[in-house]
N, C-alpha and C positions, 0 to 999 in steps of 0.2 A: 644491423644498424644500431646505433649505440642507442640508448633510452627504449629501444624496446625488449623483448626478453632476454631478462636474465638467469632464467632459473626451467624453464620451461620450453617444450618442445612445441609447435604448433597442434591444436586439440584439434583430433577425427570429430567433424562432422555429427555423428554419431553420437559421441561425448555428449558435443554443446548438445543436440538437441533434447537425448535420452537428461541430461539435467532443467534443462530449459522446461519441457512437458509440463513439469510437475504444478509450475504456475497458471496452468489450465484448469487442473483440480481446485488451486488455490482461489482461482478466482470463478470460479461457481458458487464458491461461500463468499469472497470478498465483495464483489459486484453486488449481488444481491443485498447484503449487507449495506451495503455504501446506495444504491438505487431503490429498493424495493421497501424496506424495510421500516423507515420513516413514513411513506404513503399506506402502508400496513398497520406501522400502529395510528397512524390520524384516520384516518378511512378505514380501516377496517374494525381495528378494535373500540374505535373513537375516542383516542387519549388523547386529552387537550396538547396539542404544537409544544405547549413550555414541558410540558410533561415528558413528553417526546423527546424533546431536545434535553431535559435534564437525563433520562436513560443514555444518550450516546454520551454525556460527558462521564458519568459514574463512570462508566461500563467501561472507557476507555482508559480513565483514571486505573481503575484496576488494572488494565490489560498492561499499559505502560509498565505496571508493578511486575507485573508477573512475566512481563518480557524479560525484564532485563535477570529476574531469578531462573527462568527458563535459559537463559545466557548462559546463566555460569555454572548452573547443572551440567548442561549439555558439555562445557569445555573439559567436566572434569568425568566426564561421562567415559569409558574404556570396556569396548565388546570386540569379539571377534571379528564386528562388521565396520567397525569405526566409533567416532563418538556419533556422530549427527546421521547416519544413513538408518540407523535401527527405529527410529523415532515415526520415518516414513510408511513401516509397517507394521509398528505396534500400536500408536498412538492412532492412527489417524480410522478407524472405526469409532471412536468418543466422538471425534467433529461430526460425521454425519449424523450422528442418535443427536448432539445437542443442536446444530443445527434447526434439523424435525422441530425441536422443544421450541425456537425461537417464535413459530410459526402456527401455535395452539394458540386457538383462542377461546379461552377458558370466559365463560359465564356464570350467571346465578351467585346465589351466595356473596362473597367480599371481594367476587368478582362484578357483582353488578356496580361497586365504586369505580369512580376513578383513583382509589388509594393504594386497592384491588389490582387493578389491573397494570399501573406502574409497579408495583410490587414485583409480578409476576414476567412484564417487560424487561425490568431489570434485572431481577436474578436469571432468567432464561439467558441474558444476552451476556454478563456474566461468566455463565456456562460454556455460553458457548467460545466467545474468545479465548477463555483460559486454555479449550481444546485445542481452537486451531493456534495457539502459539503453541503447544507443545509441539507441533508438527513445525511449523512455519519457519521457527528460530535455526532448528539446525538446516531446514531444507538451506534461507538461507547462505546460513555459512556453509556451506558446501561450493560457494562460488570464488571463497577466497580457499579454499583448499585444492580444488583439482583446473587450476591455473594460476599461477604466476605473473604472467604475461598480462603488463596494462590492457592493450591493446586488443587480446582474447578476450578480457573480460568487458571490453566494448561491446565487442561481440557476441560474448555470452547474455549482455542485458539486453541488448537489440532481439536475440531470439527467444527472452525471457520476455521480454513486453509480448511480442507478437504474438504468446499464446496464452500470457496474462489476458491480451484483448478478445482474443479468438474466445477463449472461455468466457468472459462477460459477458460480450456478444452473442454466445450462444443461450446463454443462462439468461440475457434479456427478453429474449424470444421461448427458451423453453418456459420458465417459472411460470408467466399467466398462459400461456397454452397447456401445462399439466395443470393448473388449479381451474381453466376453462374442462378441461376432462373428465375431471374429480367430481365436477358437479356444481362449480363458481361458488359463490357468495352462500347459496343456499344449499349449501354443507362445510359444516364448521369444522368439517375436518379436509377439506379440500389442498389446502396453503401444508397441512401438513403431510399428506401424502404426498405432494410435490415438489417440497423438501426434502422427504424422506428418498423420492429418487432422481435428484439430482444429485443429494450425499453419495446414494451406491453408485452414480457415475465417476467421484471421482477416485474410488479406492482403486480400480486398475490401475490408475495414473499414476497415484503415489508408489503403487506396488514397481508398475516400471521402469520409475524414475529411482527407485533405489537399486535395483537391478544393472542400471547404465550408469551409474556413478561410482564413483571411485575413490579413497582417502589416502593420499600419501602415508604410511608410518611414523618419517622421521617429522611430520608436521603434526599429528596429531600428539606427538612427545613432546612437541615446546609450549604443550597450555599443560597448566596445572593439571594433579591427578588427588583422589583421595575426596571424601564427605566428610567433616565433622563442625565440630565449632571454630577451630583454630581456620578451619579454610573458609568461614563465612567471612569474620576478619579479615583475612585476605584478599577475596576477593572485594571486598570493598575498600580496603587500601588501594588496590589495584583500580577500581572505576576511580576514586580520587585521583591517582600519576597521570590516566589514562587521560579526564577530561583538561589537567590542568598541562601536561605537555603535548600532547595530541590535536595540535593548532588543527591541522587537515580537516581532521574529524570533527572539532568544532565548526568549521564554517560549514561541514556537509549538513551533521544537526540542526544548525540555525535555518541553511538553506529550506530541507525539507517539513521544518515546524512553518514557517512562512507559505510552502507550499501547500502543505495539507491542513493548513488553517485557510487561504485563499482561494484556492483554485478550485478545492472539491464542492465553494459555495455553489459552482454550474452545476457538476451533477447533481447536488443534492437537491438544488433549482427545476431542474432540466422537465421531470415530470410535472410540475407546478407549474410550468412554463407552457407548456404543451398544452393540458387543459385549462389553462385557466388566463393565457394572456394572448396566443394566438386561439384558443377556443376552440381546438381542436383535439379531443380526446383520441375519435379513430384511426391518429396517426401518432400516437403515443408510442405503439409498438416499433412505429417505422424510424422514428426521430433518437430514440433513447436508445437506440442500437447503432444507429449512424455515426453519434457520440467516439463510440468504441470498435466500430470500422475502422473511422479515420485517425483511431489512436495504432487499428492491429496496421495499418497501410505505413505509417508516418516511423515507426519504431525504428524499422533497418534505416533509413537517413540519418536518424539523430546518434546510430551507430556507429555508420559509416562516416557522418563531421568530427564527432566525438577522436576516431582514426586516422584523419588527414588532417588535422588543427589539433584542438586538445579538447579536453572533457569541459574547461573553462569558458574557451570561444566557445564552444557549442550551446553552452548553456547561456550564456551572454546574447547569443543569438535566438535562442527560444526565446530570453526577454522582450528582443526586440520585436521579434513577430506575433508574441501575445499581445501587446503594448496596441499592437495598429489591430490585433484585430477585435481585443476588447471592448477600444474606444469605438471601431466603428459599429459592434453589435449594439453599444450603449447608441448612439447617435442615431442610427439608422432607425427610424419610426414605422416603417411596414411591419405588417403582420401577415405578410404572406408566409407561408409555410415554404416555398421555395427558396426566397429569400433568407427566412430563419437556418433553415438547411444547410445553405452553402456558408453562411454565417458562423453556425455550429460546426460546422467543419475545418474552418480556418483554425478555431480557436481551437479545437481538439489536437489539432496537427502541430499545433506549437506544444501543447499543454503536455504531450506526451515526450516530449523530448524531456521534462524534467525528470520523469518517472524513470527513463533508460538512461538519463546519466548521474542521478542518486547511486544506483543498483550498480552499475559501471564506477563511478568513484568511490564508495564505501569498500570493497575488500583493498582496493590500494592502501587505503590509513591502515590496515593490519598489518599490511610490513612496515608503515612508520610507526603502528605502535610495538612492533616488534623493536625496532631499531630506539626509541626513544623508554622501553619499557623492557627488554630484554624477552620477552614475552610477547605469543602472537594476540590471544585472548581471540580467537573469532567472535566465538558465538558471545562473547560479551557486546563485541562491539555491535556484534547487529541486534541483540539484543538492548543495548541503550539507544541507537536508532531508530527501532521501533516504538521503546519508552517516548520517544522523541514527536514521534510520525501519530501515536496512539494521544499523546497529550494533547497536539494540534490540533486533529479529527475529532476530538471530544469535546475541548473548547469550541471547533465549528459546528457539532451538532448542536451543543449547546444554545450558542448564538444565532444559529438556522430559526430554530423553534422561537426566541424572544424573535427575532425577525420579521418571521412571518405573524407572530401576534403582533407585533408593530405595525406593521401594513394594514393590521384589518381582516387576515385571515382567518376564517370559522369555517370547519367542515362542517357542510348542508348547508350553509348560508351562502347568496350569490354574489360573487365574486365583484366590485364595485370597480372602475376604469380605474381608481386608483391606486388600488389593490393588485392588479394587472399589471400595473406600471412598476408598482413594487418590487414585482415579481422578477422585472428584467432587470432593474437593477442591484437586489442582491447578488443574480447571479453575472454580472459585469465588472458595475463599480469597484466592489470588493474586493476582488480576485485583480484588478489592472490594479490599486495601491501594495497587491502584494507581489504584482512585477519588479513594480521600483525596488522596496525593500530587497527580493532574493539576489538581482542585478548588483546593490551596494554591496550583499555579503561576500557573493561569491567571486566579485573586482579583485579580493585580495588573494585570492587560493593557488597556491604556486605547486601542488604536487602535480605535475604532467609528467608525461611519458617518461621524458629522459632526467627528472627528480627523482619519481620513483625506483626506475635502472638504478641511482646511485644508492638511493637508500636499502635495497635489495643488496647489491653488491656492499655496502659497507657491512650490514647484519650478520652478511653472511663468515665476512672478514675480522666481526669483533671489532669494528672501527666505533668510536665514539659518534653522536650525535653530529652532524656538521650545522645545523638549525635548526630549531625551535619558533614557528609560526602562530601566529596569532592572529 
């Protein structure tokens, strides 16, 4: 059928998944990261909220940095095993050691400040990003290399979410059941032992996901080759062409900075919510994993729409179904936890759709930036992506922390009805004003299936540019 593959065979089974795994690994660091780790440093380390929230912005500031320099290493990178599949088994031993580090919680001394221990918050976390982007960036661009095919790579992100979820999920229930083992609260080394083996869980994973993956030859010859000064230049001429003709890519960037500044206010919400507005801490474990069920259940749909309509409707559809279910989490006044339940579940079930079709749309703009650049740039482009995804996340940790000190929030101080009330609406109001906005950006985005077919086909044929999107 025209508009669908032009370059590529349909991918074994096997393929997608042995590539897809790897985000299982991934998100045993990321999950926690994004869930745990802000209730870690307020509660456990007891760093003031604003403090808190200034560590994710830094940390993220940096990571965006280092993504998009991890990009263009990685494209000019050439082993016997490809550029980005070596990455999976040499690097990713450093993620689990700094991970561990994120989760010391160091006392006495210029530890007993709070100047002390943001210090120590911040460099640890730091550390630990810069790791896992050494791994992440090529894992990645591996999605625009071993398929072609729009419509595979619908596919490939639907089974890229489902074990993104699967791992959060799992890692929501393991982290405080190994820190409850270790000895809880009253051993300061507990959070880190439990880090440290949830890290060795996930090196099989990366190890077999480089094993089941694959790099075309003639694709890894169309990114730059070579280290020196003359190619740092370059490559930054090259992100100049990229963002200022590469319309695609820009409204994916816009999209997902609007998302991950928005949407992540519920999870980051989600445990604050649970104890402190429905008052219900003992189901903390149960609710903050539900979250990420009904993201691993929801994935294959927004795949599968993504395949029968475009990446566009589908995404225009997730708008819609967050929009109603936002306002009615905002609206609806119970505090029963069955209600909150099924509540959190609607919104999870849209909210993940934008996650599989970001992942799903991003390797397509590498054959328009192929076609408008003459060059594929992968791992650039997912590496300014994540520049993209790491600015927004930083900015909303940022704003998480003034947030909840705007509410009134003090950890060991008790929580006031209006404080509570706060709490739902951070994680609502928020996040429905950044439906609107993602809905206006992504109105305009015309690469679908059978755009992309031509632009594949013209690259390949040396045809000029046929348009330039904005």
């Amino acid at each position: 059928m025209e508009g669908h593959a032009v370059t590529a065979a349909p991918l074994p089974l096997r393929r997608k998944l042995g590539w897809a795994v790897g985000d299982f690994g991934f998100n045993l660091y990321w999950q926690t990261l994004n869930l745990l780790l802000m209730p870690f440093y307020t509660d456990v380390l007891g760093l003031d909220p604003r403090l808190a929230g200034t560590v994710f912005l830094v940390a993220s500031l940096w990571d965006g940095f280092a993504d998009s320099v991890i990009g263009a290493i990685a494209d000019r990178t050439r082993t016997r095993w490809g550029s980005y599949r070596p990455y999976l088994v040499f690097a990713s031993p450093a993620v689990a050691v700094c991970f561990a580090l994120c989760f010391l919680s160091p006392s006495g001394g210029a530890f007993a400040e709070q100047s002390g221990l943001f210090l120590y918050a911040l460099l640890s976390q730091i550390l630990m990003r810069t790791a896992y982007s050494v791994v992440s960036i090529p894992y990645s661009s591996l999605s625009a290399r071993i398929s072609g095919d729009a419509n595979e790579r619908a596919s490939l992100a639907g089974w890229r979410m489902v074990f993104a979820f699967s791992g959060g999920a799992a890692v929501t229930y393991l982290m405080p059941t190994l820190v409850e083992r270790a000895g809880g609260e009253g051993n300061p080394f507990a959070y880190v032992i439990a880090a440290g083996a949830v890290g060795l869980l996930s090196l099989p994973i990366f190890w077999l996901c480089f094993l089941e993956t694959r790099e075309p030859p003639r694709e890894v010859e169309l990114n730059p080759v070579g280290f020196s000064l003359k190619a740092v230049g370059d490559d930054a001429r090259t992100v100049g062409r990229m963002l200022r003709l590469n319309g695609p890519l820009m409204r994916v960037f816009a999209c997902i900075i609007v998302s991950s500044l928005a949407f992540t206010m519920t999870n980051k919400a989600l445990t604050y919510y649970v104890n402190h507005t429905l008052e219900r801490p003992d189901l903390r474990d149960t609710l903050v994993p539900l979250a990420l069920i009904a993201n691993l259940m929801f994935s294959p749909f927004w795949a599968w729409v993504a395949r029968k309509r475009s990446k566009r409707d589908a995404w225009l559809l997730a708008n819609v179904w967050s929009a109603v279910a936002y306002a009615a989490f905002w609206l609806i006044p119970s505090r029963d936890p069955v209600i909150a339940a099924l509540l959190l579940t609607a919104v999870s079930a849209a909210n993940v759709g934008y996650q599989v079709l970001f992942w799903a749309m991003l390797p397509d703009t590498v054959e328009y930036n192929a076609h408008v650049t003459g060059q594929r740039h992968d791992a650039k482009v997912f590496g300014l992506a994540s520049f993209a995804k790491q600015l927004a996340l930083g900015v909303n940790g940022f704003l998480f922390g003034w947030l909840l000190f705007a509410i009134g929030y003090v950890d060991g101080v008790d929580v006031t009805p209006a404080t509570a009330d706060g709490i739902k609406v951070i994680m609502t109001v928020v996040p429905l004003i950044g439906v609107v906005l993602s809905a206006m950006i992504m109105w305009g985005y015309r690469l679908d299936q059978a755009e992309h077919a031509r632009v594949s086909r013209a690259t390949e044929q040396g045809v000029e540019p046929g348009f330039e999107q904005t």
